[in-house]
Every structure is written in C-alpha cells, then in structure tokens.
C-alpha positions as CSV (number, residue, x, y, z in Angstrom):
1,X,43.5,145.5,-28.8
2,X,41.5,143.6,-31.2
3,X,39.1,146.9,-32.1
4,X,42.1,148.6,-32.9
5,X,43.2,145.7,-35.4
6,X,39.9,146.3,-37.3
7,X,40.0,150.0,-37.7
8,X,40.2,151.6,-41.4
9,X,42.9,153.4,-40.5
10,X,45.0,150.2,-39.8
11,X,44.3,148.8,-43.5
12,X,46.7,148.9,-46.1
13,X,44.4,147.4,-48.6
14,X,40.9,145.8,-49.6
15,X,42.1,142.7,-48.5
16,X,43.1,143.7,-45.0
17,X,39.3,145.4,-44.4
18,X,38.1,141.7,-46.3
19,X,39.5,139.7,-43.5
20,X,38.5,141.9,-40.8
21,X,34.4,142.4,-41.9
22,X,32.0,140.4,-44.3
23,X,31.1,140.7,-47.0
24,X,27.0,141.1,-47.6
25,X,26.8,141.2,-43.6
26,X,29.3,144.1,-42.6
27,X,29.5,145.8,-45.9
28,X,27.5,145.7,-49.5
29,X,29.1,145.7,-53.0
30,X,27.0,147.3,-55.8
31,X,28.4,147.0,-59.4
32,X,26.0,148.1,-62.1
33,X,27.8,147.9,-65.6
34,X,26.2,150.0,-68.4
35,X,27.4,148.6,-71.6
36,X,29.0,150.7,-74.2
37,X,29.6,153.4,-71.2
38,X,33.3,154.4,-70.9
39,X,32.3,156.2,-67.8
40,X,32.3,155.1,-64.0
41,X,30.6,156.6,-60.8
42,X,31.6,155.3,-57.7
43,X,30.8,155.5,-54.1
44,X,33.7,154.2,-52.5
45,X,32.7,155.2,-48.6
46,X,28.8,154.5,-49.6
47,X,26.1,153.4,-47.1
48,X,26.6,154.2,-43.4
49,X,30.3,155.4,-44.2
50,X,29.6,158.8,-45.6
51,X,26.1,159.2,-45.3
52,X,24.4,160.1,-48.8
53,X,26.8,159.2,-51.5
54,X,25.6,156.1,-52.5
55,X,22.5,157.8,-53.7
56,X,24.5,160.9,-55.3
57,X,26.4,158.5,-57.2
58,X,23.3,156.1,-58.1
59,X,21.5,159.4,-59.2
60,X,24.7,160.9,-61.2
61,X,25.2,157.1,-63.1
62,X,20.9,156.7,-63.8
63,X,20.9,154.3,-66.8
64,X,24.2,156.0,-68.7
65,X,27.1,155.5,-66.3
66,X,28.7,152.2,-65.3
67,X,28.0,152.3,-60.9
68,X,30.0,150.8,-58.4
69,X,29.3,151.1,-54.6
70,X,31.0,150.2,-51.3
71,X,28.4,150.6,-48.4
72,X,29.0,150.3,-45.0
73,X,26.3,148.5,-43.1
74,X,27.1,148.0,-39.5
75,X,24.9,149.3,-36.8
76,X,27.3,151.9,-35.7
77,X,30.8,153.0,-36.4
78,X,30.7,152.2,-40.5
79,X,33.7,155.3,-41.0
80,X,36.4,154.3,-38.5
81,X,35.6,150.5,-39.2
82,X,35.1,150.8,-43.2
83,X,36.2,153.8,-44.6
84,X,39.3,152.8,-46.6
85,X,41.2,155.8,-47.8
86,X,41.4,156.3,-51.5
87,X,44.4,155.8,-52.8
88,X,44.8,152.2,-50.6
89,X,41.3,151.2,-52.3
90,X,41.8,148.5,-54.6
91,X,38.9,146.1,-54.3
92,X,38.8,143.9,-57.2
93,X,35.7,144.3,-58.6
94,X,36.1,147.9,-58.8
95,X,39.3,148.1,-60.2
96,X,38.1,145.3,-62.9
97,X,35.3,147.4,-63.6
98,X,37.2,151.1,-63.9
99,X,39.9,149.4,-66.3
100,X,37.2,149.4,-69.1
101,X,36.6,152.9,-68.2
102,X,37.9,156.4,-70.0
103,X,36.7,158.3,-67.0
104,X,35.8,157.6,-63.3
105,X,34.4,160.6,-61.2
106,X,34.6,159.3,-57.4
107,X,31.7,161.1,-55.0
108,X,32.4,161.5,-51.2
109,X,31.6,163.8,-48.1
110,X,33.5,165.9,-46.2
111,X,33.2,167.7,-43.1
112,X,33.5,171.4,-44.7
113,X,30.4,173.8,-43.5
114,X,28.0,174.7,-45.5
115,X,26.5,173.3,-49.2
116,X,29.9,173.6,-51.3
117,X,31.6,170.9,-53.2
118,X,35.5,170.2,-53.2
119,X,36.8,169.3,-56.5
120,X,39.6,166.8,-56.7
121,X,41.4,164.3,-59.3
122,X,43.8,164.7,-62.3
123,X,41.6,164.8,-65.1
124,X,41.5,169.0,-65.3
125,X,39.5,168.9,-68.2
126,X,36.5,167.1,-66.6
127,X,36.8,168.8,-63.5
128,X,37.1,172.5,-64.9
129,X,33.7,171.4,-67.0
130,X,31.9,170.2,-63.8
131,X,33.0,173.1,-61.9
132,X,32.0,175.8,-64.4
133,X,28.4,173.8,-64.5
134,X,27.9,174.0,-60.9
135,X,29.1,177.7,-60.7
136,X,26.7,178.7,-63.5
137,X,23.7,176.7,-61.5
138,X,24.8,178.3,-58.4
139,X,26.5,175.5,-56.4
140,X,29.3,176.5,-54.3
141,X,32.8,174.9,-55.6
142,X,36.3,175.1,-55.2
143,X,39.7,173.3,-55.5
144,X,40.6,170.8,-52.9
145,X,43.4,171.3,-50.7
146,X,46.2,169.0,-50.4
147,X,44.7,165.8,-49.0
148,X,41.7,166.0,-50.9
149,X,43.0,166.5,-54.5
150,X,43.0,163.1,-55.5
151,X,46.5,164.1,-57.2
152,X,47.3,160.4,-56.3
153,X,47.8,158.3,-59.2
154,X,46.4,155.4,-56.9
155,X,43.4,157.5,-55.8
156,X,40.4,155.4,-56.8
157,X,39.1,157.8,-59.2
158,X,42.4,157.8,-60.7
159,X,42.0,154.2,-61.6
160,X,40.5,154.4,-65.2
161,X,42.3,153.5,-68.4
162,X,43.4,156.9,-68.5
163,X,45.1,157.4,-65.1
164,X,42.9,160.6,-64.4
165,X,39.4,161.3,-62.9
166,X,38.3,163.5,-60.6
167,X,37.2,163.4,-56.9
168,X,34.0,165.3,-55.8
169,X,34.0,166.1,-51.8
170,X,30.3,167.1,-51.3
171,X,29.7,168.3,-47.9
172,X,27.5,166.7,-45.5
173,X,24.5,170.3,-46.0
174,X,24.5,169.6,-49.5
175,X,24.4,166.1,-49.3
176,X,21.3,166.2,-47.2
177,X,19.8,169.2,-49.5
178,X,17.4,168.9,-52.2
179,X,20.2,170.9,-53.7
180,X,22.0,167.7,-54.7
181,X,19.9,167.2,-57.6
182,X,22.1,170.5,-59.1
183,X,25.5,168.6,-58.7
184,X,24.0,165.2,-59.8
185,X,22.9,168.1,-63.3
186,X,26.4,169.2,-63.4
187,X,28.1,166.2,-63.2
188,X,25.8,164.3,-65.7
189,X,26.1,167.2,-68.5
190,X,29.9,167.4,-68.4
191,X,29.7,163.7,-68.7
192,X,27.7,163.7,-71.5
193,X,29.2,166.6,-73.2
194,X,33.1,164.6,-72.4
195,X,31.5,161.2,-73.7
196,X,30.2,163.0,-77.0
C-alpha cells in the first residue's frame, strides 16, 4: 500500500509529491531568471520524467528566457512517481517566478508516433505564431485534443501574469531527433517577435 501512497497520480499538489520524495535526492529544481525577460520556459516533467525536455526547454530559454525545471532523478519509475499533472502543479518557486512573467510556454512529451508537436494553452496568439513557424520549417503540428489543450486556467503554462501561455506536447521521435533544434527555432522567433 505505501507505493501506491507515493504515486503522481495520488497527488493533489506540490506539496503532497514534497512529502512523499526529496528534494535534490529524488528530484532537482532548476530556476534560471533572466532579468528584464517577461518570458518563461519551463520543464515541468524534466529529467527522467519525460525524457528530453529539460534540454528543449534549456535550449528554447539560452540567455533570453527566464528557465525553470522540475527533473526527476530516481533510478527508475521518475513518471508514475513524479510526474504531477499540470494543472495540480503549483510548486512555489515556479509560480513565484511565472508571476513576473507576460508569457510562459510549458514543453512536454507525449506518446503520439512520429516527430509532430501538439500545441496547447490559451494564449492563441503565441501559439498560432509558433505553429505557423514550425509549419513553414517543416515540423509536423497540430491542435491538441481535449486533455492536452492546456485550456485550464490552472495549467502551469497558464500561470503567467496574463492567465494564458501555451503548452507544447513534443513527441518522444522528435524529442530524440536532431530535428528539435527546428522547434527550439520556432519557438525562440515567435518569442522574440511577441516580446518586441
């Protein structure tokens, strides 16, 4: 019974998974603030928990973008153990750090075959201008379903000052692909052009 006590799914909050693992042993915080950026990437199932985001989100930020990353880094097991669901993640250094922020774009995987990206969140504007990007360099996108919209005002990328980001489900081929470097060119110009 106590595995089942410390599964994600059981959480309702940061606070649930912060007495269940800790921290700097189980899991690694990563909050880079960029000053005078308005803008936040984060990696909010980084690490171990879906493999490859941390650095999408590391490479998307550079020196511009204000980071934030939550990485798993257990031996084995990192999703079902850490892998809070967005709209329950309010760890409070994140949520410090997105309240300074106009826009937050959140990167994660998802299971979907092939090298296409799921775009999510309720900023259209921004995600309409990364989506366009990636179509015109010849990256698979499309809307996410229900589930994966990130139409959640508690969503995690929905956090910012303005109450709207967007969400980008990158699946696990183009997360592994040299490819990546396109989205992480997508997302960085529409930033720029948005933060203009």
């Amino acid at each position: 019974m106590e595995s089942m006590v410390k599964l994600a799914k059981n959480f309702r909050s940061f606070a649930d998974l912060a007495a269940a693992y800790e921290r700097d042993r189980d899991y690694r915080i990563v909050r880079l603030p960029r000053s005078g950026s308005e803008v936040a990437i984060v990696a909010p199932h980084g690490g171990s928990i879906e493999a490859h985001t941390s650095d999408i989100a590391r490479d998307i930020a550079g020196q511009d973008f204000n980071l934030y990353l939550f990485e798993g880094l257990l031996k084995a097991g990192n999703f079902a153990a850490l892998h809070l669901s967005s709209h329950l993640f309010d760890e409070p250094d994140c949520l410090d750090l997105l309240s300074a922020c106009r826009s937050v774009v959140s990167v994660h995987g998802c299971g979907h075959a092939g090298e296409i990206v799921l775009l999510g969140g309720r900023d259209v504007v921004l995600r309409e201008s990364i989506g366009e990007r990636l179509r015109g360099l010849g990256v698979e996108c499309e809307a996410a379903l229900a589930g994966l919209d990130a139409a959640d005002p508690m969503n995690v990328c929905n956090r910012g000052r303005g109450g709207a980001g967007v969400q980008l489900e990158v699946s696990l081929a183009l997360r592994r692909s040299p490819r990546r470097a396109l989205l992480v060119r997508a997302v960085r110009e529409a930033l720029l052009v948005a933060e203009a």
